[in-house]
C-alpha positions as CSV (number, residue, x, y, z in Angstrom):
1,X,13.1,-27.3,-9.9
2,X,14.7,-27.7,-6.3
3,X,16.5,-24.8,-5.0
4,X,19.3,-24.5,-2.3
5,X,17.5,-21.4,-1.0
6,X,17.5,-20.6,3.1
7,X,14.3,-22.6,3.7
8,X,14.5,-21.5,7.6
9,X,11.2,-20.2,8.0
10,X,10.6,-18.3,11.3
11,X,7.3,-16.8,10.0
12,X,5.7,-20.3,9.2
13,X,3.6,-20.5,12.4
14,X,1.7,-17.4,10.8
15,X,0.5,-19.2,8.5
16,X,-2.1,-20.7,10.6
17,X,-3.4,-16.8,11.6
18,X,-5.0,-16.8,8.0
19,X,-7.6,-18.3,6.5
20,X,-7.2,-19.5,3.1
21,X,-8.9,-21.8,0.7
22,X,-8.0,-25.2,0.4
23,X,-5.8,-26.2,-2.9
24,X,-5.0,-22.3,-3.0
25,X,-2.1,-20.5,-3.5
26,X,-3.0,-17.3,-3.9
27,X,0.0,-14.5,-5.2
28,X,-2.4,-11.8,-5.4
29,X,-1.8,-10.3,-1.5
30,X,-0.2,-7.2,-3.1
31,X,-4.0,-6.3,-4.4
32,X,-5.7,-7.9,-1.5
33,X,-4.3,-9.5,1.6
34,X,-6.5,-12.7,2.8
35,X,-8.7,-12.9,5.9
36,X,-7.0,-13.2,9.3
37,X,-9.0,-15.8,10.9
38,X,-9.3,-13.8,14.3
39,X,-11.1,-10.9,12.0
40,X,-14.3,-12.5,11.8
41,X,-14.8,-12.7,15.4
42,X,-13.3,-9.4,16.0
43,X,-16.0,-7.7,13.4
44,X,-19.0,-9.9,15.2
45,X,-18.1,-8.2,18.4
46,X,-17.9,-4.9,16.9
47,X,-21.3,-5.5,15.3
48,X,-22.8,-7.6,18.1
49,X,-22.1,-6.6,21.2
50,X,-20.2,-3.1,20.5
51,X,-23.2,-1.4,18.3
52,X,-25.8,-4.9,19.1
53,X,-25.1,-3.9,23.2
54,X,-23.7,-0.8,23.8
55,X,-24.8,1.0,21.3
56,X,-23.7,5.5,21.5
57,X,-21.7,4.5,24.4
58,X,-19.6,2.8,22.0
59,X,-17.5,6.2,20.7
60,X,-16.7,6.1,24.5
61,X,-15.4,2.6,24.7
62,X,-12.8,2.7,21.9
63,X,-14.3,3.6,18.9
64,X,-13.7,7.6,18.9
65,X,-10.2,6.5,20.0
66,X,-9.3,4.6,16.7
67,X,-8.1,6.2,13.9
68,X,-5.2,7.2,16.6
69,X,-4.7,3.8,18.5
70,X,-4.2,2.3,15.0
71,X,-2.4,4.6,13.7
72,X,0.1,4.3,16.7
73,X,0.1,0.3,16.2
74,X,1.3,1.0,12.4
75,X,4.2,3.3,13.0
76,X,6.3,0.8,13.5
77,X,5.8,-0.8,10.0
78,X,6.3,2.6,8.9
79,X,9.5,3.7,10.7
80,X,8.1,6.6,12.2
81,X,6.6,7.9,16.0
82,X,3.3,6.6,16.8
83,X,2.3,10.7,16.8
84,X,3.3,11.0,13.2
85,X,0.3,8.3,12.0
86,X,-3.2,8.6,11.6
87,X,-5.2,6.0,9.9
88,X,-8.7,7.0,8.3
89,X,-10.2,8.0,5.0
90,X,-9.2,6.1,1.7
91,X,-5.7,6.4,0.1
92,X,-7.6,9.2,-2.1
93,X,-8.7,11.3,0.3
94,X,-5.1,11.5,2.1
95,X,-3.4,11.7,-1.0
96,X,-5.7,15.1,-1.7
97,X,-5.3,16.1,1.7
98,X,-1.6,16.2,1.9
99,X,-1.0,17.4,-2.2
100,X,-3.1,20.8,-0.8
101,X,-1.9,21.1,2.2
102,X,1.4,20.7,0.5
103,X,0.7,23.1,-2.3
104,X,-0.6,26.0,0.5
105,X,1.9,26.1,2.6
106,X,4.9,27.8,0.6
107,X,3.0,30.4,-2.1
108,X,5.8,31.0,-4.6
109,X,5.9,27.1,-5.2
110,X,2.8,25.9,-7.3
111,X,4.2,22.5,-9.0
112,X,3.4,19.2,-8.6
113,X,6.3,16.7,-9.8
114,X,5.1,12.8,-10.3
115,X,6.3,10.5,-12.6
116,X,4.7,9.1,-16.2
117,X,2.8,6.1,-15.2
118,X,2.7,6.3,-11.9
119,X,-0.6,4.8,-10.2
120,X,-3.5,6.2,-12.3
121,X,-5.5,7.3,-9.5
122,X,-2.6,9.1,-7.9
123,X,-2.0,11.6,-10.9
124,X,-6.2,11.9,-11.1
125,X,-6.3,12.4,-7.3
126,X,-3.0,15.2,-8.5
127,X,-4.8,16.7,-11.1
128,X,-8.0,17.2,-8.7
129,X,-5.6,19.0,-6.4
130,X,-4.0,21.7,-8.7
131,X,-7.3,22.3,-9.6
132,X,-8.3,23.8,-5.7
133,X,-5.0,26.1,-5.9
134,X,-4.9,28.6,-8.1
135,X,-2.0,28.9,-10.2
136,X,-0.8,25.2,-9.3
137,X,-0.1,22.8,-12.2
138,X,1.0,19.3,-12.0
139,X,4.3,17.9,-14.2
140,X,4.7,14.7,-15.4
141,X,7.8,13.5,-16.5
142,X,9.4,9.8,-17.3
143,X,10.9,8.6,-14.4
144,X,14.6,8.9,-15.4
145,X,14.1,12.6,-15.3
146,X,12.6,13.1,-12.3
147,X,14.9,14.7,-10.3
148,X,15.8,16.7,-13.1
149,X,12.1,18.1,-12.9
150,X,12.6,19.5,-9.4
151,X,12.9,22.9,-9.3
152,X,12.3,26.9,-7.2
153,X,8.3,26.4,-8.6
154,X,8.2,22.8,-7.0
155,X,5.9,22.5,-3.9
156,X,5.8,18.8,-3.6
157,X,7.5,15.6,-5.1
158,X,4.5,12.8,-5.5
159,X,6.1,9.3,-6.0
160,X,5.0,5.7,-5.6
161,X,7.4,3.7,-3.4
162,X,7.1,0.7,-5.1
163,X,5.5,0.3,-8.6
164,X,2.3,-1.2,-8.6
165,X,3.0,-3.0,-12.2
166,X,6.7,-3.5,-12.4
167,X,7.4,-3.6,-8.2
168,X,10.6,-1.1,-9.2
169,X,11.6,0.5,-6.2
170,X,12.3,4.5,-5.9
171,X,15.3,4.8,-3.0
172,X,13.3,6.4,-0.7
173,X,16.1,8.0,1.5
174,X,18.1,9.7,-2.1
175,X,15.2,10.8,-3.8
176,X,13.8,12.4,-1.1
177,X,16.9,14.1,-0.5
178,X,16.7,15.4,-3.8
179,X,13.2,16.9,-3.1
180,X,14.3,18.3,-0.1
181,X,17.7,20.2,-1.8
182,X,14.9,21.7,-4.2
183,X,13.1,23.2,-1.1
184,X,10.5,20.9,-2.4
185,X,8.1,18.6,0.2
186,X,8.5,14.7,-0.5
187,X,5.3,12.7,-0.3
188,X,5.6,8.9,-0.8
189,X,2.7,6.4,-1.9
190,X,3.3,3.2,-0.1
191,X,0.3,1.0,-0.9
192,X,2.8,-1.3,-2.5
193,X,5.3,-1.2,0.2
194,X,4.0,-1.2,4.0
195,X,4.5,-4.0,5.2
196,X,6.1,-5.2,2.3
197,X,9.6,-3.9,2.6
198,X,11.2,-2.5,5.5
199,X,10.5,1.3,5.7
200,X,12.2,3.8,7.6
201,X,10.7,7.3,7.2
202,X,11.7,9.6,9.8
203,X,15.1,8.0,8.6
204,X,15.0,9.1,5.2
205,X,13.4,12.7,6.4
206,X,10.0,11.8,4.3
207,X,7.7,14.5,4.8
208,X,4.3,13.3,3.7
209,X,3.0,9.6,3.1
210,X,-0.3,7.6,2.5
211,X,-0.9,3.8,2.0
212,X,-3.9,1.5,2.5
213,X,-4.8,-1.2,4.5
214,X,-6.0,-3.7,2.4
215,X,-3.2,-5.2,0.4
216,X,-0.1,-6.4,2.7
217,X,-1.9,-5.3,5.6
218,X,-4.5,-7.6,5.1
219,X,-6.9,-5.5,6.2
220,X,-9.9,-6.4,4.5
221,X,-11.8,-4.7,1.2
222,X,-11.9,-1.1,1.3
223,X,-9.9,-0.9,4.7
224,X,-9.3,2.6,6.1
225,X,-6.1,3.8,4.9
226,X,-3.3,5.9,6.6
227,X,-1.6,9.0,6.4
228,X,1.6,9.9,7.7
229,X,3.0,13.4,8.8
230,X,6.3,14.3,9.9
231,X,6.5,15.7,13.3
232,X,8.2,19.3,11.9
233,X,5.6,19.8,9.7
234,X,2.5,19.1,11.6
235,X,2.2,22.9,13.1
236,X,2.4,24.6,9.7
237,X,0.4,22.0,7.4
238,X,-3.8,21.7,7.2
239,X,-5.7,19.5,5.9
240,X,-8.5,21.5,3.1
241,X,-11.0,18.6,4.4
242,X,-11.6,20.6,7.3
243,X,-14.0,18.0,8.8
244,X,-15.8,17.7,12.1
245,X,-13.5,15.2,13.7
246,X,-10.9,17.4,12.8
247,X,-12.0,20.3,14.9
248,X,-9.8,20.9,18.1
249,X,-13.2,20.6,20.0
250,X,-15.3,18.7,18.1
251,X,-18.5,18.4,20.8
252,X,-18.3,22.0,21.5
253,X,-20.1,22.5,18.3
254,X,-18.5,25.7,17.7
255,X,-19.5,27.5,14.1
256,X,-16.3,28.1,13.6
257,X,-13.2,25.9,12.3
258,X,-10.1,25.3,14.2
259,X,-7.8,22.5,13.5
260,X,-6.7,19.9,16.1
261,X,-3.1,20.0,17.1
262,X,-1.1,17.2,15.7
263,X,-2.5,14.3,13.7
264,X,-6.0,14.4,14.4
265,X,-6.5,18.1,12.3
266,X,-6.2,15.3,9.3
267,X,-9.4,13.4,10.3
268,X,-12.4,14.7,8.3
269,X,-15.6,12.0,9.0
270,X,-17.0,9.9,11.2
271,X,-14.3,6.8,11.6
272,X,-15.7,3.8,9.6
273,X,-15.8,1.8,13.2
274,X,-16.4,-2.1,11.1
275,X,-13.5,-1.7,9.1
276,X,-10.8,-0.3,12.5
277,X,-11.9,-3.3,13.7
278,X,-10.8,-5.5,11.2
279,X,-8.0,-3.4,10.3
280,X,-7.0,-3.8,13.9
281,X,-6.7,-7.4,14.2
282,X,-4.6,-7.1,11.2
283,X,-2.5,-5.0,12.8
284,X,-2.0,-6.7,15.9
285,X,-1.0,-10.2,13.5
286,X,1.8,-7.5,12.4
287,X,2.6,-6.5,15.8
288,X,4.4,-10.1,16.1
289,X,5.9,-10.1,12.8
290,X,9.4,-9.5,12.2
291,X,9.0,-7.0,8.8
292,X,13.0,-7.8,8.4
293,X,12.9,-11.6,8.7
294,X,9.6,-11.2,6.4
295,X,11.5,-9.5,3.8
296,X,14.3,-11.8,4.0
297,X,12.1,-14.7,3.0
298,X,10.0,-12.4,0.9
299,X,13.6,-12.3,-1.9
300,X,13.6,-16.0,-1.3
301,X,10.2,-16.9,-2.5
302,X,11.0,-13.9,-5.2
303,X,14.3,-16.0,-6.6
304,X,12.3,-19.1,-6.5
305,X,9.2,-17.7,-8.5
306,X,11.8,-15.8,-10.8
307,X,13.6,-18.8,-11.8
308,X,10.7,-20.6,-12.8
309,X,9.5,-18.3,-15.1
310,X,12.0,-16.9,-16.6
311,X,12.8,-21.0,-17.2
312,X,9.3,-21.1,-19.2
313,X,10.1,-18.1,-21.5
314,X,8.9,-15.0,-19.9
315,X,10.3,-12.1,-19.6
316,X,10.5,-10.6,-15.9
317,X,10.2,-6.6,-16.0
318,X,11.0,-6.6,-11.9
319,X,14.2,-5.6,-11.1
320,X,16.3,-8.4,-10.0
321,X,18.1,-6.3,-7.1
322,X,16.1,-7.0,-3.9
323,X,17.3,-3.1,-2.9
324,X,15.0,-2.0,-6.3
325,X,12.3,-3.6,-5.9
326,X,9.0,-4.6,-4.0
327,X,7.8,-7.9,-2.5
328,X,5.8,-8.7,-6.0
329,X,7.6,-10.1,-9.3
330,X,5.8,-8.7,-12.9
331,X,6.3,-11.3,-15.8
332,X,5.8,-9.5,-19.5
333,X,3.9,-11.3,-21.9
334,X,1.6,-10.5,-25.3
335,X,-1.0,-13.5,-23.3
336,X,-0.4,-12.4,-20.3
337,X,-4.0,-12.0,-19.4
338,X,-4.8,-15.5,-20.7
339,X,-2.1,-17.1,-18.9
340,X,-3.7,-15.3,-15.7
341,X,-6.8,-16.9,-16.3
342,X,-5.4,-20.3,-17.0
343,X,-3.5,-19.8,-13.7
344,X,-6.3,-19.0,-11.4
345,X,-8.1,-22.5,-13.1
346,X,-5.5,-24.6,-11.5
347,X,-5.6,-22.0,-8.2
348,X,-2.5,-20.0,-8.7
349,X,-4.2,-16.9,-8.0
350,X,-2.7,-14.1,-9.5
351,X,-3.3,-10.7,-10.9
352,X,-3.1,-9.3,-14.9
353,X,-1.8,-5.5,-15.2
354,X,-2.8,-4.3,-19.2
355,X,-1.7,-4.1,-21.9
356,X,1.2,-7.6,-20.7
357,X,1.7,-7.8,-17.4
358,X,1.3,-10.9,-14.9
359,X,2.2,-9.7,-11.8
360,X,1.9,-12.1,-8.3
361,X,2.7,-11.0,-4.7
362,X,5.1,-12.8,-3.0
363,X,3.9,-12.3,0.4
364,X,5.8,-13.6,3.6
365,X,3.2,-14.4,6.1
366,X,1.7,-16.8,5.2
367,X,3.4,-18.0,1.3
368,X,5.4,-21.2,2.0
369,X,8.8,-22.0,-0.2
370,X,7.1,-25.6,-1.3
371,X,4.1,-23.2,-2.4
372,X,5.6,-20.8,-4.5
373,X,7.8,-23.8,-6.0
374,X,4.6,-25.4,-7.0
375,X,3.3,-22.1,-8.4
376,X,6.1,-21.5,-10.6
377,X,5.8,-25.6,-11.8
378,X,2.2,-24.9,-12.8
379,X,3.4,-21.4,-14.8
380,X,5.8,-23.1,-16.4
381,X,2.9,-26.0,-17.3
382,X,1.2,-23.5,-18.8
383,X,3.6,-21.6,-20.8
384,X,5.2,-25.4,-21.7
385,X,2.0,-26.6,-22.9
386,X,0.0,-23.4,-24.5
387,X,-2.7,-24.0,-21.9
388,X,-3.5,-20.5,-22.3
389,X,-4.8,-20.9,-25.5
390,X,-8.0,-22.2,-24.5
391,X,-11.1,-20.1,-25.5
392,X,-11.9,-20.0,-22.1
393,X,-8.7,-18.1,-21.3
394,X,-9.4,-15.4,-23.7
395,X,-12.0,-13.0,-21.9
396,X,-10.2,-9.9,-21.0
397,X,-13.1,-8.5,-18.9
398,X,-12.5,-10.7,-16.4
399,X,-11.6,-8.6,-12.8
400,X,-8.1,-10.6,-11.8
């Protein structure tokens, strides 16, 4: 199937920055983004000559420095001040972090609000939370009564930006508004949707955020995440991982705890100073990328992939308004695992969410328009033909 889509591709010279297997088309960059090819280099320096070399005088040359150079080098993606951004931790240790910080802070309000089916881990990391503050409980609701949920007990509103199954998008600025008019805090998961989608937090008043590194990012496996703070709140909220490297003196060695002012009372360990450095060069790729150009072609390749398999039969569960949705289509199907497997056989790399769902990032950078036209030829090959049904197909333990 041709299109008449806008094949002008400014980001197309990005391509090259990755390094991706040959006879590859990997839609899976919305669970993890593909190795920059200056990364490699970048992470032999840090090992070689920055640890190999320099050894303890390393935390002097850059590395102490990290978690807040990096964070200042995502704020942009983020549309926030480079002081609002600290990157560190895993998405599960920020997410704790803020939902205590957020539950302390006002002691009348002891409510947690998130939405049924909302990232699994999010609601466990939730339920760990309530559990440190006495009194606090966590409510889950369906997501067409969330606002409705919001109310005088309500400490902080816990959403996912973008849905990790379906890609539905939450309108950040309205539902946030909503939090806010319940004197509630707003704190946004964006693992789905940094650099994704075009975000604009100090815009939309967001209070609170976390994301990770590794999925658009392209950070690498387990890449330190991110948290994000909003400059009016950074006075009054503290982290409960009251860590070392968040001490306002950390080398004094003092016995006694008092938090950093601004960002850095949110760091609790060492910084993990292999993954910065990858996550860096990731970071810098970013630095040239236009995230509005990128999401421009991001609903092209979306149409293109949307088309095709909605051609073959299936039944797309991703909203078809680019202003609801992610940068990742979802495709509902009683095979849908099979038709994963038979998928990644011919290298269309994609991604099976249970009990139906195939789901396939549709990422920018490096994702051409003849690409994602071949992917959707070979999807609809499958479904056309029943390729799925091979016995090889069938073994649901499989990771992807």
């Amino acid at each position: 199937m041709t299109h008449s889509l806008d094949r002008t591709d400014p980001l197309a010279p990005l391509r090259d920055r990755f390094a991706l297997p040959d006879g590859v088309i990997y839609l899976d960059g919305n669970s993890l983004g593909p190795l920059p090819r200056a990364t490699p280099a970048a992470v032999a320096d840090a090992v070689e000559r920055q640890w190999g070399e320099r050894l303890i005088r390393g935390w002097n040359e850059g590395w102490i420095d990290a978690p807040v150079r990096l964070g200042g080098k995502l704020a942009p993606l983020l549309g926030a001040g480079a002081h609002e951004v600290i990157v560190g931790d895993s998405t599960s240790a920020n997410l704790f972090k803020a939902l205590v910080a957020a539950l302390r802070v006002s002691p009348e309000r002891r409510t947690i609000v998130s939405e049924a089916g909302n990232f699994p881990t999010d609601l466990h990391i939730a339920e760990g939370a309530v559990a440190c503050v006495p009194g606090a409980r966590l409510h889950v609701v369906p997501c067409d009564e969330v606002a409705a949920a919001l109310g005088p007990d309500t400490a902080v509103l816990l959403l996912t930006h973008v849905h990790y199954k379906t890609a539905r998008r939450w309108n950040m600025a309205a539902l946030t508004a909503a939090a806010h008019e319940a004197g509630a805090l707003m704190l946004w998961d964006l693992s789905h949707s940094v650099g994704a989608v075009p975000l604009d937090l100090d815009g939309a008043g967001v209070d609170l955020a976390v994301g990770c590194g590794y999925k658009y990012l392209n950070g690498g496996p387990g890449a330190p995440a991110f948290l994000y703070v909003a400059q009016r709140w950074q006075d009054r909220l503290a982290s409960p991982l009251s860590g070392w490297m968040g001490h306002a003196e950390p080398f004094a060695f003092a016995d006694a705890y008092h938090p950093a002012p601004g960002m850095k009372r949110w760091l609790a360990g060492t910084p993990p100073v292999l993954g910065m450095a990858a996550l860096e060069v990731a970071l810098d790729l970013w630095a040239q990328t236009d995230i509005a150009a990128a999401w421009v072609k991001a609903q092209a390749l979306w149409t293109i992939l949307a088309d095709a398999g909605t051609a073959a039969g299936l039944e797309c569960v991703t909203p078809a308004d680019p202003a609801e949705r992610g940068s990742h289509i979802s495709f509902r199907h009683p095979q849908a695992h099979a038709i994963v497997q038979a998928l990644i056989a011919r290298g269309v790399i994609g991604d099976f969410r249970a009990p139906d769902i195939a789901r396939f990032g549709l990422t920018p950078l490096y994702l051409s328009h003849a690409e994602v036209e071949r992917a959707g030829a070979i999807l609809h090959e499958v479904i056309a033909t029943e390729a799925w049904r091979a016995p090889e197909y069938q073994n649901r333990q499989a990771v992807t």
